[in-house]
C-alpha positions in Angstrom: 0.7 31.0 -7.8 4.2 32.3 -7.5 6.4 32.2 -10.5 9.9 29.7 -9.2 12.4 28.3 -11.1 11.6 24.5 -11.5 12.5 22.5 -8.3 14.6 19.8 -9.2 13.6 16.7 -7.0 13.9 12.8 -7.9 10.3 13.1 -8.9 11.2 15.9 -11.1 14.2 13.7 -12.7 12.2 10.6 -13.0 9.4 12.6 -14.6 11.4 14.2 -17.2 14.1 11.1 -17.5 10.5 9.8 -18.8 9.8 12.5 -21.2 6.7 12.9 -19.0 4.9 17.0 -19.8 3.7 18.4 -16.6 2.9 21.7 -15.3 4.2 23.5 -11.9 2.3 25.1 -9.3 3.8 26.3 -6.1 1.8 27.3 -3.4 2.4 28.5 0.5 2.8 25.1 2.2 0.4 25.2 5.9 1.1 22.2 8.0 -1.8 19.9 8.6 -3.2 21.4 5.5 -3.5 18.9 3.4 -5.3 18.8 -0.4 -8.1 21.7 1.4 -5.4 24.1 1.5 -3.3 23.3 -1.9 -6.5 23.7 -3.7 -7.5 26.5 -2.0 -4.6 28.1 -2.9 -4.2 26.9 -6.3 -7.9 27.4 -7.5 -8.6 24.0 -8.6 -11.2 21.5 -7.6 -9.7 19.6 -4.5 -10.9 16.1 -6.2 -8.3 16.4 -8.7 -5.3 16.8 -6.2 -4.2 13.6 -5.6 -2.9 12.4 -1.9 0.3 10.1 -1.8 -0.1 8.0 1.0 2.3 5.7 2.7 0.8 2.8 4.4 1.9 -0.4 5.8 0.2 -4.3 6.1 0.3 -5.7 9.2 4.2 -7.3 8.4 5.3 -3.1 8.2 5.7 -4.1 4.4 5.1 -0.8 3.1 2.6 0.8 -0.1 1.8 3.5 -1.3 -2.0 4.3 -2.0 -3.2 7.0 -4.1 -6.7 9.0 -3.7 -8.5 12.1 -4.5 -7.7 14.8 -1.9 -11.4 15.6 -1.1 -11.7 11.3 -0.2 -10.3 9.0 2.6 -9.3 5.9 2.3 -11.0 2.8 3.8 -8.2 0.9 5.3 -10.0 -2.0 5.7 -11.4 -2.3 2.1 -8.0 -1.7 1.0 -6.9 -4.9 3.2 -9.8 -7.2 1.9 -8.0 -5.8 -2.0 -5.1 -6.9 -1.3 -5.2 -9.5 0.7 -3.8 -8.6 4.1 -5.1 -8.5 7.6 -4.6 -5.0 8.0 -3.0 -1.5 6.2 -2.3 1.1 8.3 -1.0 4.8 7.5 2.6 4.8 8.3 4.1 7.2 11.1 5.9 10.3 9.4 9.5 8.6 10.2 8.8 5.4 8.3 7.0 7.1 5.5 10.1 9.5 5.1 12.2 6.4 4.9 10.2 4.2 2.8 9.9 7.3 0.3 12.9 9.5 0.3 10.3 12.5 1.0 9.2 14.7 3.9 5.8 13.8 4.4 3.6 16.8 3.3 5.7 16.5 0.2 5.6 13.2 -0.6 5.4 12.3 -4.4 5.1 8.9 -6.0 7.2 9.4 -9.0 11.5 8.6 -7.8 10.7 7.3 -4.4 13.7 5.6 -2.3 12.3 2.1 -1.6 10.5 0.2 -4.1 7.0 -0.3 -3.1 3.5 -1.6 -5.1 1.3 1.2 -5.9 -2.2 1.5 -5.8 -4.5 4.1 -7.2 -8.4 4.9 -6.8 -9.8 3.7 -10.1 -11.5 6.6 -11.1 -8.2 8.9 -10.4 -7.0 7.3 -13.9 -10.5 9.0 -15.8 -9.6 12.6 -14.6 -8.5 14.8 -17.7 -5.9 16.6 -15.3 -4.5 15.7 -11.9 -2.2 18.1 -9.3 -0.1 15.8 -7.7 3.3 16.4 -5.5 6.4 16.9 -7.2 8.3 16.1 -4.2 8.6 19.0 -1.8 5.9 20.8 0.5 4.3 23.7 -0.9 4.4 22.3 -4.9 2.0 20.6 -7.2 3.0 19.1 -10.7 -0.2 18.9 -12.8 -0.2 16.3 -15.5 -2.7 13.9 -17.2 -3.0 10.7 -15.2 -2.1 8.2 -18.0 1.7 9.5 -16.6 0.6 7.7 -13.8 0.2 4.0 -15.6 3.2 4.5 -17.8 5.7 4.9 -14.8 4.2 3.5 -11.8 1.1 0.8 -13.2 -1.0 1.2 -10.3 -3.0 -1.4 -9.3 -6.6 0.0 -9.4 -8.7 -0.1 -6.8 -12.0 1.3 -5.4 -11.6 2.0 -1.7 -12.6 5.6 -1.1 -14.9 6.4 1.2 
């Protein structure tokens, strides 16, 4: 981990705004890497880094969906949750403009648009999570109770 001067991104403002503790990690960013290589690279169990996805019901309203970096999603369990026909991800362009974020560094803390959040239930009984901070190539670790304070998820259990 390299040693940087806090990034200051919305996430970062919203997070602190909050009086929110978290830890940074920066790592060397590797397109298409995905949670394999920030946990790689950070040393830490790749279930604990948690994917910010942006995905979309069949109307293009947009959500975001939290899950452990070492699950996918099932799309259509997710549907059947919430009550649509379908949730699809989101192409990069609409993600980026739905969240405010360049998709590989997508957080869910200060996005642009205002969209319900969903999170794998047992995300919220990890002692620790690594989540984006809202750039590629760095982490914020904090304990996932920051999660229900500022976003209140709506619990789900759709990994596969």
């Amino acid at each position: 981990m390299s040693r940087k001067k806090t990034q200051v991104t919305a996430a970062i403002r919203v997070l602190r705004a909050a009086g929110i503790e978290f830890s940074e990690h920066h790592y060397r960013y590797e397109p298409r890497g995905g949670t394999r290589v920030s946990a790689r690279e950070l040393d830490v169990d790749e279930h604990c880094v948690i994917k910010t996805l942006v995905m979309e019901n069949e109307n293009k309203e947009a959500l975001i969906m939290l899950m452990h970096g070492d699950r996918e999603v099932s799309t259509k369990a997710l549907a059947r949750v919430i009550g649509t026909k379908s949730v699809t991800p989101c192409d990069p362009a609409s993600a980026n403009a739905h969240s405010g974020y360049q998709v590989g560094g997508t957080s869910p803390f200060g996005v642009r648009k205002k969209m319900p959040v969903y999170c794998e239930e047992s995300i919220l009984q990890l002692p620790l999570i690594y989540i984006n901070g809202g750039a590629r190539g760095y982490l914020i670790a904090l304990q996932p109770t920051a999660l229900t304070t500022l976003l209140k998820p709506i619990p789900v259990n759709v990994q596969r």
